[in-house]
N, C-alpha and C positions, 0 to 999 in steps of 0.2 A: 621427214627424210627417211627412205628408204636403208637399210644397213649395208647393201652395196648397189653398187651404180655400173652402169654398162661399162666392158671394156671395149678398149678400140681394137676389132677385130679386122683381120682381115678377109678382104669377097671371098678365101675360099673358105674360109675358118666358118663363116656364119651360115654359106651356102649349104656346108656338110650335116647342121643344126635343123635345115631348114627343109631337107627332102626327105627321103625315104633311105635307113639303111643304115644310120650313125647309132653305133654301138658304147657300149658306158662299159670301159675294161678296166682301165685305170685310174687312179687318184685325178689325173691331167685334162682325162676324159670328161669325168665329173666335175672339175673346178671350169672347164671350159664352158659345159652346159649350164652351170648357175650364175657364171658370170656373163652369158650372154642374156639369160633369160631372168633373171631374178625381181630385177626390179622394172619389168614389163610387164609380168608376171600379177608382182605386188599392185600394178597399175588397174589392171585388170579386177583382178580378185576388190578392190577397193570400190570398185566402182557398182557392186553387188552387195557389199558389204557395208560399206560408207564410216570404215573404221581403219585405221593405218594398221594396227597390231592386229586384232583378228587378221586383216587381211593379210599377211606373212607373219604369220600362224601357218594359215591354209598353204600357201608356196613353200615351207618349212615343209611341212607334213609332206607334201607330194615328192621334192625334191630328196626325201628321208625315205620315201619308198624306194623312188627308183635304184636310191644309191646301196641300200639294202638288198632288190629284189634286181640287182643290174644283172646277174648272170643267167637267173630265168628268165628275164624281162625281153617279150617278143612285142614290138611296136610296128604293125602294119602299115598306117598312115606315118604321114611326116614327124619329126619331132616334134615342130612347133604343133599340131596339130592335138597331139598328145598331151602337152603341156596345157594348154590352152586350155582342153578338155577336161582334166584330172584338176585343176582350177576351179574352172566353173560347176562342176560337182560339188565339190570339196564344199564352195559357196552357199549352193543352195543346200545340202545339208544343211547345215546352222544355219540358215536362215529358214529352215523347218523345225528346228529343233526352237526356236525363240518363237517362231510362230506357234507352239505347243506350249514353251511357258505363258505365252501370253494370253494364251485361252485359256490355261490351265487359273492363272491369274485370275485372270477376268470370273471367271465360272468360279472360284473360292470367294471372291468377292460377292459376288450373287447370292452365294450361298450364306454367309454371314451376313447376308443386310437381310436376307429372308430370316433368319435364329433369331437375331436380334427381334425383327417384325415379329415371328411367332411370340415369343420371350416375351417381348411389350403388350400381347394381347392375351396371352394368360394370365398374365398380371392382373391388368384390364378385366377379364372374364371372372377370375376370383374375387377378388373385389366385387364385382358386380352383385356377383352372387351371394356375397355375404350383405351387402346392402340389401337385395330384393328381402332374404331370407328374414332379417331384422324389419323392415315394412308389412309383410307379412303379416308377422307375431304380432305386431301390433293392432292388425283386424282383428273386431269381436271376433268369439271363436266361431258364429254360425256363417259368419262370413266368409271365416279365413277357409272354414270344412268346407263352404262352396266354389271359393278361389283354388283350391289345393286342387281338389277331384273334376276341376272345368281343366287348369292349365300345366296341371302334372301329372293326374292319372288319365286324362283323358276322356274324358264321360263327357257325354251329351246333357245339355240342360235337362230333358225329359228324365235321362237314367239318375242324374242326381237328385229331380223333382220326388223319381219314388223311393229311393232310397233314403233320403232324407223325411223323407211323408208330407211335401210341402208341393205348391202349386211349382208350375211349371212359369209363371208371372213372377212367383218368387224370387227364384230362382234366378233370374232376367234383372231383378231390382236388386238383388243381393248383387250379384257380377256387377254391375252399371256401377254401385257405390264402392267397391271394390278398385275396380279400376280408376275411379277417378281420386281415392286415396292415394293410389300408387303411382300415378302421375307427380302428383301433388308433391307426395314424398321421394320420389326421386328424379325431382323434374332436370337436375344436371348432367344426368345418364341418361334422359329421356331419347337423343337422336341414336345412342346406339344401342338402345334396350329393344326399339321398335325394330334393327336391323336385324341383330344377332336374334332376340328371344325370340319375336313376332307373338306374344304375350297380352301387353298393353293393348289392345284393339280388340272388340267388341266381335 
């Protein structure tokens, strides 16, 4: 329910509301304008809003200017016209400003399930890393020297064949059994070591 309800006006009372030229002087003036329009008003504003209270909030607000700004207040169009107007403004306001929280929402939410997602795969990556690192150490050292300089310093089978002083065959057989230790030894990380490292493969 509305806080007030129409009064029973008479044809000329509503008629003077309803054109051009009804002026807001006195207390009589103003109690006349809210109680014709208030709860038409609230009908309106509800019907944008889909809330009893916000929506006369909004008819609160407008009916507080006018009665505030009644001595400067120049109204060209009709009253109701004005009314109506300063309404459905009012309206969509807030319902721009809830359409901001709600992206504003949505886009925090985004952003926390992403922290989270990063957070769960740092984890994931150190870990990883300290497992590879521990597999590793566990190749002979001539191995691990040709595992190390193929898939973290970057060298070509050939540059490690002469830096090493060993065939470039070697070098191919040493990697071969390398990698299939490190399968072996981390085959439960195995689908995301081929994603992220691109390591594991020949």
């Amino acid at each position: 329910m509305y806080l007030c309800e129409i009064q029973n006006l008479s044809p000329l009372e509503t008629a003077s509301l309803e054109h051009t030229g009804f002026e807001i002087r006195t207390k009589a003036d103003f109690e006349l304008l809210f109680n014709t329009w208030y709860s038409r008003l609230c009908s309106y504003a509800n019907g944008f809003l889909k809330d009893i209270d916000a929506s006369e909030e909004v008819v609160q607000e407008v009916m507080l200017r006018i009665w505030i700004n009644r001595e400067e207040l120049e109204i060209r169009s009709s009253m109701q016209s004005y009314l109506f107007r300063s309404v459905r403004n009012g309206c969509l306001n807030i319902l721009k400003h809830i359409n901001i929280k709600e992206e504003y929402k949505s886009f925090r939410e985004r952003e926390d399930s992403a922290l989270q997602r990063s957070h769960e795969e740092e984890m994931m990556v150190t870990e990883l890393e300290i497992k590879i690192r521990e597999a590793i150490d566990k190749l002979p050292l001539e191995r691990r020297k040709v595992f190390v300089m193929s898939r973290y310093d970057g060298m070509t089978y050939k540059e490690i064949a002469d830096k090493l002083g060993i065939s470039v065959k070697t070098v191919e057989n040493q990697m071969g059994k390398s990698l299939k230790f490190l399968r072996e030894e981390l085959a439960d990380y195995l689908p995301f070591l081929l994603l992220v490292f691109n390591f594991m493969e020949n």
